[in-house]
N, C-alpha and C positions, 0 to 999 in steps of 0.2 A: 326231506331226508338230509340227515348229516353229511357232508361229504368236506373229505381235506382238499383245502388249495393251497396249504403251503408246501412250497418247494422242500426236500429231506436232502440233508449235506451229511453222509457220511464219512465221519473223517477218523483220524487216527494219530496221534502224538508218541513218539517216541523219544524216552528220557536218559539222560544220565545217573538220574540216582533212583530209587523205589519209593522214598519217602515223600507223598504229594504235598505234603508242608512246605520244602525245601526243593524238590525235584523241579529240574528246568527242558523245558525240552528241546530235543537235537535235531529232529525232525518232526515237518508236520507235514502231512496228506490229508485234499478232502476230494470228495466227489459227490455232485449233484442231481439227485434225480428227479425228476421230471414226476409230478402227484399224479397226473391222468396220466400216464402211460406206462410210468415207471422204468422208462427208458432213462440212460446218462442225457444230460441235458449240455445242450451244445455250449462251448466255451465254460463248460462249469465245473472244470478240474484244475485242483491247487496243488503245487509239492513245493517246499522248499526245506534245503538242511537250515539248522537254526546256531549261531554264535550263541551259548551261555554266557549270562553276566557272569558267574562265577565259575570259574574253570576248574579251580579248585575241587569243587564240589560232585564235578564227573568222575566216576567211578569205573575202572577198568574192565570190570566185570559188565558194567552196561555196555560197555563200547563193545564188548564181548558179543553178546547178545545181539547187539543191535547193528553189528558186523561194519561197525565204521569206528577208525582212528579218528585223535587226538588232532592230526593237521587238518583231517577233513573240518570238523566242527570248528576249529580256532581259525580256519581259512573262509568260514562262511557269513552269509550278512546277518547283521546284528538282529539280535533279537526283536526290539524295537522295531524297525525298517520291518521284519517277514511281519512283523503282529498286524503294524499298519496296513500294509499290502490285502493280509486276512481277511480284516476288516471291511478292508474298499470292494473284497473282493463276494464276503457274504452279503453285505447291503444292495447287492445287485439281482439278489433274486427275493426279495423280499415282494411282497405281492401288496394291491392296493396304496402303489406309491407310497409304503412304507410307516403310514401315517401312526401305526402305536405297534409297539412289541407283539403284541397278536397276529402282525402281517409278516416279520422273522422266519426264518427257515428252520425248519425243526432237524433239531442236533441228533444224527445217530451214528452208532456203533458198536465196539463188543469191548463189552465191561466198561464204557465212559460214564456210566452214574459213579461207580465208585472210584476211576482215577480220574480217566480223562479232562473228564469235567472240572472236578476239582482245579484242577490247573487252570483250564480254561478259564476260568471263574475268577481265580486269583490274577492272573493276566491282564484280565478286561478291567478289576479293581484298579492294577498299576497303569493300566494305558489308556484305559476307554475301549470302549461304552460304557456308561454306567449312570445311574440315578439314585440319590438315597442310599447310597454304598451299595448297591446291588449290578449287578452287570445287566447291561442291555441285548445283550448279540444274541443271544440265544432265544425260540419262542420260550414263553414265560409259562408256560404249562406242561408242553408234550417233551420225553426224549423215547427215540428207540434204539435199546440197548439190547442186542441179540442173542447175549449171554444172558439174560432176562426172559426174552422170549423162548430162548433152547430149553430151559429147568421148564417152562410154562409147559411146550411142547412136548416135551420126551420124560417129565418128572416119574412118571409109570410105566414106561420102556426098561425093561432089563438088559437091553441089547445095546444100550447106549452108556456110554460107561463115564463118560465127562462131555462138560457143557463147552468147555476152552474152546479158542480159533482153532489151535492143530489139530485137534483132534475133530471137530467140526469138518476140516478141509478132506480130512480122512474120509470121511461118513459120507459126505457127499462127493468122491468121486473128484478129487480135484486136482488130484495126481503128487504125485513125492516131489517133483518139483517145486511146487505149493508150500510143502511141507516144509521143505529145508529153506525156503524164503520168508518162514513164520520171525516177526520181530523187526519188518520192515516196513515204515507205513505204506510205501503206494503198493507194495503186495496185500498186507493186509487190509486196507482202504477197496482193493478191486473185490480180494475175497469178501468180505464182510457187507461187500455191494450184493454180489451177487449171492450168498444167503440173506440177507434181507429182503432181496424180492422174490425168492423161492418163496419165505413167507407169506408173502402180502398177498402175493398171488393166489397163494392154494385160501388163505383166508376170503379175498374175496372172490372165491368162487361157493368157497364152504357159506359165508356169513348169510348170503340170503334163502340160504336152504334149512336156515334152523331157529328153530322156535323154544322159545325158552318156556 
């Protein structure tokens, strides 16, 4: 039987601009859970605000959004230093001593196939990991994106009216304080922990009861 044994690092980046060409992020969050239990996995939570190389390029409307000033971000460690730290800090749940990209933690979160990642990815070009111009950090196969999974789940629910975080935190009962902390990674890193093993769960408890 198939079974995962890589570790899942939900994490979550928050940016200064909307354009992932260009956008640098101002903070980042991740959280690690645990494949057989799907429990948070001890020592396996990341946060740090991030210095943009280009300060320029921060947009006041994100700082909006992302409910942090101008002094915060220009007062925090360099870009460089948090990427490194990241780095030191995924390679430690890697499985089978690490030995090829298959043994990496599988990347998840809400909506990072189409942003998150992309940064990521560009990131790990400018800093490492990387081989053949491709990034290494990441497993080389799996991500789970729960804006992904939510259309999967609810695409024929009339009662559900968007896939987004907020409105997610809504649906399940996560309370208004939730809500008004929507746009901040270790809020959204806890929440998007804990709808993603709302999922996994009710899956596998569904998956062995159904026969295709």
């Amino acid at each position: 039987m198939a079974r995962n044994r890589n570790y899942l690092i939900v994490y979550d980046l928050e940016t200064g601009h909307l354009d992932t060409n260009i956008a640098e992020p101002i903070e980042i969050c991740a959280q690690v859970i645990n494949p057989e239990s799907l429990e948070k996995e001890p020592n396996g939570y990341f946060y740090s605000l991030i210095k943009p190389t280009k300060m320029e390029l921060v947009q006041d409307e994100a700082l909006a959004v992302n409910k942090k000033t101008r002094e915060q971000i220009e007062q925090a460690p360099e870009q460089s230093v948090v990427w490194n730290s990241f780095v030191k800090f995924v390679e430690k749940f890697k499985i089978d001593g690490g030995k090829s990209q298959w043994s990496n933690p599988i990347f998840s979160g809400h909506n990072i196939i189409n942003y998150d990642n992309l940064i990521m990815n560009r990131l790990a070009l400018q800093y490492g990991p990387k081989k053949d111009g491709k990034s290494t950090l990441m497993h080389p196969l799996y991500c789970l994106d729960t804006l992904a999974i939510s259309f999967l789940f609810f695409e024929n629910n009339k009662e559900v009216a968007k896939h987004n975080l907020p409105y997610l935190r809504e649906y399940f009962g996560m309370g208004m304080d939730k809500v008004l902390a929507a746009h901040e990674a270790a809020s959204d890193v806890e929440d998007t922990t804990a709808i993603l093993v709302k999922y996994l769960r009710l899956f596998r408890n569904i998956s062995p009861k159904v026969q295709f």
